[in-house]
C-alpha positions in Angstrom: 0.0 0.0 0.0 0.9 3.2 -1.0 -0.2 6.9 0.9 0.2 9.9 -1.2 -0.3 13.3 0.5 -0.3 17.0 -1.9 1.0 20.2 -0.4 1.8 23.8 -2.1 -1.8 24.4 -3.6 -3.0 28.0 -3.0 -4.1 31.2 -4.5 -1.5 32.8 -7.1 -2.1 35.9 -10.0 -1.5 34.8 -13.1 1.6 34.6 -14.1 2.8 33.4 -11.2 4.7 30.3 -9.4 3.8 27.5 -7.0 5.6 24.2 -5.9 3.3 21.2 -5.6 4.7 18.7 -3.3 3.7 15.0 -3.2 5.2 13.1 -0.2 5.1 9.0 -0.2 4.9 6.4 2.2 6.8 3.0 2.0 10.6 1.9 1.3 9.8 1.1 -2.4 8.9 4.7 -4.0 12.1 4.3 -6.0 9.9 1.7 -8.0 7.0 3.8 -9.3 6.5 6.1 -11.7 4.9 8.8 -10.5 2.3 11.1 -12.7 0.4 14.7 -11.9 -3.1 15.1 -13.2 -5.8 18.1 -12.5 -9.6 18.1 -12.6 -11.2 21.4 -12.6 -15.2 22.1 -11.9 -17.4 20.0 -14.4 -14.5 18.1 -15.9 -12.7 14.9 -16.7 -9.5 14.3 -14.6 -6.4 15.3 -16.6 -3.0 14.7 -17.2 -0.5 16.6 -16.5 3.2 15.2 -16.5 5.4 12.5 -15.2 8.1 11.1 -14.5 10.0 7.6 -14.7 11.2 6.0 -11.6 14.4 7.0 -11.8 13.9 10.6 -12.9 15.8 10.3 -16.0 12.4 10.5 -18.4 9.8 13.1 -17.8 6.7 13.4 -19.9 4.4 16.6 -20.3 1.1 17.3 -21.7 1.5 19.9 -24.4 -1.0 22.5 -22.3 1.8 22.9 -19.5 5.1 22.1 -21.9 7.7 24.5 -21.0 5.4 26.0 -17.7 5.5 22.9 -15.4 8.5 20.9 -13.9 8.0 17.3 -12.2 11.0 16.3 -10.7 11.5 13.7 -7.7 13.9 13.3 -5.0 13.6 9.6 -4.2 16.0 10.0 -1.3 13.0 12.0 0.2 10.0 9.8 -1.3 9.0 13.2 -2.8 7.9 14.2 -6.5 7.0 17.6 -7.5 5.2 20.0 -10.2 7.3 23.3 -10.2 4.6 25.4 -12.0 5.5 29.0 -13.8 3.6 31.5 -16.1 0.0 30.2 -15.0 -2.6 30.9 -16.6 -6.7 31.2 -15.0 -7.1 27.6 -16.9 -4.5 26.1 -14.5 -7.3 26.7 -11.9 -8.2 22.6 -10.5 -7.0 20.3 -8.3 -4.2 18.7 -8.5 -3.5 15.0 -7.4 -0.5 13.0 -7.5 -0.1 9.3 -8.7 2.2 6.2 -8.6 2.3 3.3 -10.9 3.1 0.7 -9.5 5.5 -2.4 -11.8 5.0 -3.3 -14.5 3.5 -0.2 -16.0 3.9 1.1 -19.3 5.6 4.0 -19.4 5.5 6.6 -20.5 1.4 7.1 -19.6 -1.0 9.8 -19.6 -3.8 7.8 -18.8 -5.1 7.7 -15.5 -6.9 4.0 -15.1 -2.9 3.0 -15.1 -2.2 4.8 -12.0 -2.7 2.8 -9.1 -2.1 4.8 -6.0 -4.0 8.5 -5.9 -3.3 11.4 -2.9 -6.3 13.7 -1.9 -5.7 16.4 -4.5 -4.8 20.4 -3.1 -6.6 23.1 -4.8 -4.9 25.6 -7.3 -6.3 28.7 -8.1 -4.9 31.3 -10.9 -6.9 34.5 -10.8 -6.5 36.6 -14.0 
């Protein structure tokens, strides 16, 4: 079993930053692959990026390419979503994810995630 828990979410102007944060229980987060998605109001869930287990592949959908960062720090069972320039349509929440081998990667679909945190609310006023 796997417990994901989201930090960083807040209230920002467009154009600005935030730092999501997704910490992991467990000795085995070095295994995963680890994905960001979003749902806003009325919906579907969506991806956003991710990253391969050891950090050496990341993969972005083409909304955020060249705004949003994921990185992880596997010493710290940690991934996060470094986002910049963001826009009102960044507004959602955003969840964190872990796939769990084998997986195909890379993947942007979420049915292939197995593990989900709560989600923490991100807000861009214009």
């Amino acid at each position: 079993q796997v417990q994901l828990v989201e930090s960083g979410g807040g209230l920002v102007q467009a154009g600005g930053s935030l730092r999501l944060s997704c910490a992991a229980s467990g000795r085995t987060f070095s295994s995963y692959a680890m994905g960001w998605f979003r749902q806003a109001p009325g919906k579907e869930r969506e991806f956003v990026a991710a990253i391969s287990r050891s950090a050496t592949s990341t993969y972005y959908a083409d909304s955020v390419k060249g705004r949003f960062t994921i990185s992880r720090d596997n010493a710290k069972n940690t991934v996060y979503l470094q986002m910049n320039s963001l826009k009102p349509e960044d507004t959602a929440v955003y969840y964190c994810a872990a796939t769990v081998p084998p997986f195909i990667w890379p993947t942007s679909d979420y049915e292939k995630y197995d593990y989900w945190g709560q989600g923490t609310q991100v807000t861009v006023s214009s």
